[in-house]
N, C-alpha and C positions, 0 to 999 in steps of 0.2 A: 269217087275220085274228086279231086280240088278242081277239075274242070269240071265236072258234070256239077259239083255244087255252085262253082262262081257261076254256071250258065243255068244257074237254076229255074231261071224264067222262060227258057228254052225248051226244057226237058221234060219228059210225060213222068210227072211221078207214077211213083207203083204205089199201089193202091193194096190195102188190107185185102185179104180175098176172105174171111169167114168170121166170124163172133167165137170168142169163148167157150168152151165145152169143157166138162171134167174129165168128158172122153179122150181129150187131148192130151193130158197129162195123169192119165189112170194112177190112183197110186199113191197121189200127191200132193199134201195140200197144205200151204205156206204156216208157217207158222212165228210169231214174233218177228216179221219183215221191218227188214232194214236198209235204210241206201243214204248210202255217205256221199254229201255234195264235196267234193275235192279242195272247196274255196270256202272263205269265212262268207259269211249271210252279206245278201243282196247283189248276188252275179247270177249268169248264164246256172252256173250248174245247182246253185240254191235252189234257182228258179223250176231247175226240170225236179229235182227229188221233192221237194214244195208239192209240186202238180201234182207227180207221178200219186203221191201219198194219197193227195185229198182226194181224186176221182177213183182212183182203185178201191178205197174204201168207201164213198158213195154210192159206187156202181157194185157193191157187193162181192166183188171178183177177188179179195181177202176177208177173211172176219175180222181180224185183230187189227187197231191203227198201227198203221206202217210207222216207226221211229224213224227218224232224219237225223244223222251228226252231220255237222259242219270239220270235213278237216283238209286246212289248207297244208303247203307247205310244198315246194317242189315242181312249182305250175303243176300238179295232181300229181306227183312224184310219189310224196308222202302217202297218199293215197292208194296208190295203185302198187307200190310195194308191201300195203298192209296187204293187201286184198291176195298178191299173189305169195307171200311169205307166211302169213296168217291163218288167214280164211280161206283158204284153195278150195277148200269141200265142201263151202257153206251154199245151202241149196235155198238159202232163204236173205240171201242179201242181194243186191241190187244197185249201182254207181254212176252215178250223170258221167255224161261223156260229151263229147262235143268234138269242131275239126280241133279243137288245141290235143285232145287227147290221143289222134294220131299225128300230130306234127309233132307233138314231143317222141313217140315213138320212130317219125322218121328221123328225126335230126338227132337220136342218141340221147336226148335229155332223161330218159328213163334208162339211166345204166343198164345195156347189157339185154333190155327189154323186147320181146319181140312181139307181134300182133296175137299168137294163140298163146301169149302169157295170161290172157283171158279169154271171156264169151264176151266176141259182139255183140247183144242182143236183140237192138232195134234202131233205126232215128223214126223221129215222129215229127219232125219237122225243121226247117231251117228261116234263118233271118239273116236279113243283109246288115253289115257295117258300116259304121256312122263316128263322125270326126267333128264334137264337140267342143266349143269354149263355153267359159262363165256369160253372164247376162252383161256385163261391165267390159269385156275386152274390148283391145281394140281391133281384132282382126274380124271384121265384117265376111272378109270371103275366102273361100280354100284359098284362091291368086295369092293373097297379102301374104298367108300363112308361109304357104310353099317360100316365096319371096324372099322373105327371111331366112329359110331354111337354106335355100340354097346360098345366098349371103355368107351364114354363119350357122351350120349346121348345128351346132350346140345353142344356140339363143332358143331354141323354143324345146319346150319341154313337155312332151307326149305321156301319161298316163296310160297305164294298161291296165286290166284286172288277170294280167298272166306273166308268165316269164317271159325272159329274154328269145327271141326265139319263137314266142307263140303266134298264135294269128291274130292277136291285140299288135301285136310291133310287126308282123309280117305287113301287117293293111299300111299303114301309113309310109312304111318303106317302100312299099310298091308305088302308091301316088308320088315318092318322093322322086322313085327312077322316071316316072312320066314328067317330070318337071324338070332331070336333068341333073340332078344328083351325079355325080360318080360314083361316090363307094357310098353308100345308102345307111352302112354300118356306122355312119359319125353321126348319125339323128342320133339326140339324147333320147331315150329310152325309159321313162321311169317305172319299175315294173313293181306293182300290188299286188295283196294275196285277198282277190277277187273287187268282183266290179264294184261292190258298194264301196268298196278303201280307195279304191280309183276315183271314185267320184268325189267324194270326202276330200282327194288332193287336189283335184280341179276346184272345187266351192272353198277351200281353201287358201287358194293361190297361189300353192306346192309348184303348180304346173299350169303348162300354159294352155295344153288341150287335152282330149283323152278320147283316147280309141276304144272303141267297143262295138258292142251289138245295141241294135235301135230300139229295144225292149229294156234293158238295161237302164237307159237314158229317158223312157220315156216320163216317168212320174216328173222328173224333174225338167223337164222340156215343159209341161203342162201347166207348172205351176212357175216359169218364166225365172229358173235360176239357172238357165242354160240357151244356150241357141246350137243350135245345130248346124254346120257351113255345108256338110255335105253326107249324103249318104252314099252310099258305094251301092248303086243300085241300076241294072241299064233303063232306067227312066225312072221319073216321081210316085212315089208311092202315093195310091190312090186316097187315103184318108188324111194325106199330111202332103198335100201340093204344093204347098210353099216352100219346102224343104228341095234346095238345087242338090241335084247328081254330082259327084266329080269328075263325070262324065262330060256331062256339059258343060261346066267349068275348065279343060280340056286336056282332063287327064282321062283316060280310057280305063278305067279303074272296077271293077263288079265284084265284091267278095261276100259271100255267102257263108254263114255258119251254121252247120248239123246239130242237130240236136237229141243226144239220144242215150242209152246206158247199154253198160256194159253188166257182166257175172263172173264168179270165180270158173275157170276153166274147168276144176276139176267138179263142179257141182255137178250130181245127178242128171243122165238124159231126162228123165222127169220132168225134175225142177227146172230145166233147160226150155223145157216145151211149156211146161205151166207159163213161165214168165213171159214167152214168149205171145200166147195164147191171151194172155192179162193187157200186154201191150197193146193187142191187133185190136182186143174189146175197149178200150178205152181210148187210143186213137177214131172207134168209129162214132164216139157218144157226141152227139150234138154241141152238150155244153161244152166239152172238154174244147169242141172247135173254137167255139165263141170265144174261149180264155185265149188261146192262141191265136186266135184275128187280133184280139183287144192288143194285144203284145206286137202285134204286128210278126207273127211267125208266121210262116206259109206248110201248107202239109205239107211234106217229105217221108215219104213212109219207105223204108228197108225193112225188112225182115229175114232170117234162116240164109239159103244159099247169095240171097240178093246184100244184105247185109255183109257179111263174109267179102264178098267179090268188090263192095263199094267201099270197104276199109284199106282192104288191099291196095286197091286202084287209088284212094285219098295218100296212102302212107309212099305211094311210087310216086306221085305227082308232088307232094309237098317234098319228096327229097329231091327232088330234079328243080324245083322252084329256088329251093333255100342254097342249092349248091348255083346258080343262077345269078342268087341278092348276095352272094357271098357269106349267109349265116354258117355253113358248115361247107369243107374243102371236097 
């Protein structure tokens, strides 16, 4: 659910309960795997079929390298009508998912789309949201930002790496309601087919800030062509103290992003179990943790009935939310 993920610091993640076995998935064994990041290279969902690839196949858990396509188009529309129009049977493909991937299914953005139009298959962890300018602005603090926003709702110009609708423009709409916004829908919006195009429009001067996830933003945080005014976090993240909450700037703001893939519905119980089984083994590998500290992701593990029941509860809370901010009536 969108409250169990924004209170993600709260909550007892579920934990993998066993390692990889062939016994799992008797029967079964990948072949030519594939998993299509929904967005062009350098976002969220790059980022998880990237991972997903290189430790699966470090960790031995496929023989063959996993292929990666990049296809945007639809905040994951395009995507996810390939998969369920196409490839329904395919027991050997694989698809980042994240909360965008159920807010578009609650708010209708996937014509017609309903939750077992696929297989949930896992999250493996989540990140909190973060609300960057360039190195050169002039907005020093959320305060100034909002300020203007509320001023002149169109003067400041928000970057997403999603659609209209996503939780790239849900997060900023939300701090805009804590500041007093009225209708929340007049914030300009500029929405990108993924994070690195997003970012590209901020260092370009497209736009004035950009919403995203704090993994997204970090290379370029580090090398000082950005600054960070706030992360959506309930208190400072432990590796990056310097970075104010929009919490304590005094918006009560906490948004959190899943991170995890999805399969074709109709694929084999098999192939259902194998992938499933590939996930639980590579969420337990040491390194794989390290990649995702460095990112600043936190575990978050669903899996099987627990996965199922936490899309559900994400897709009822994001439409009770968005009917709410006024995105959908």
């Amino acid at each position: 659910m969108i409250t169990k993920t924004l209170k993600l610091g709260a909550v007892a993640l579920i934990a993998a309960t066993g390692a990889f076995s062939a016994a799992q998935a008797e029967g079964f064994k990948a072949e030519n795997p594939h998993c299509i990041a929904p967005s062009n290279p350098g976002g969220g969902w790059d980022f998880i079929c990237r991972t997903t690839a290189k430790y699966l196949f470090d960790l031995g858990v496929i023989e063959d390298s996993m292929q990666v396509t990049n296809m945007s188009g639809g905040g994951g529309g395009v995507a996810f009508a390939h998969v369920t129009k196409e490839r329904n049977e395919d027991n050997n493909l694989i698809v980042a998912a994240s909360m965008s991937t159920s807010a578009r299914i609650a708010q209708g953005i996937y014509e017609g789309a309903v939750q077992d139009d696929v297989h949930f298959l896992a999250t493996f962890g989540a990140e909190y949201g973060a609300i960057a300018v360039g190195k050169d602005s002039k907005y020093e603090t959320l305060n100034q930002m909002m300020d203007d926003i509320i001023a002149d709702p169109k003067s400041v110009g928000i970057a997403g790496g999603s659609s209209v609708g996503s939780f790239d423009h849900i997060k900023p709409m939300l701090v805009a309601q804590k500041a007093g916004l009225e209708d929340v829908r007049q914030m300009k919006y500029v929405s990108f087919s993924g994070g690195g195009e997003a970012m590209t429009g901020l260092l370009s001067g497209s736009v004035e800030a950009l919403s995203g996830d704090f993994s997204e933003m970090l290379g370029f945080l580090e090398s000082g062509d950005i600054r960070i005014i706030a992360i959506l976090a309930p208190e400072r993240l432990k590796n990056f103290p310097d970075i104010p909450t929009a919490k304590e700037q005094g918006y009560d703001v906490v948004g959190a992003n899943w991170r995890g893939l999805y399969m074709p519905a109709g694929a084999s119980d098999e192939a259902k179990e194998f992938w499933k089984g590939a996930i639980m083994t590579m969420v337990e590998d040491p390194a794989f943790q390290e990649t995702l500290e460095a990112a600043a992701i936190a575990p978050f593990n669903n899996f099987g009935d627990d996965m199922y029941d936490f899309v559900a509860g994400s897709i009822a809370d994001v439409k009770k939310l968005s009917k709410e901010i006024g995105i959908i009536e």
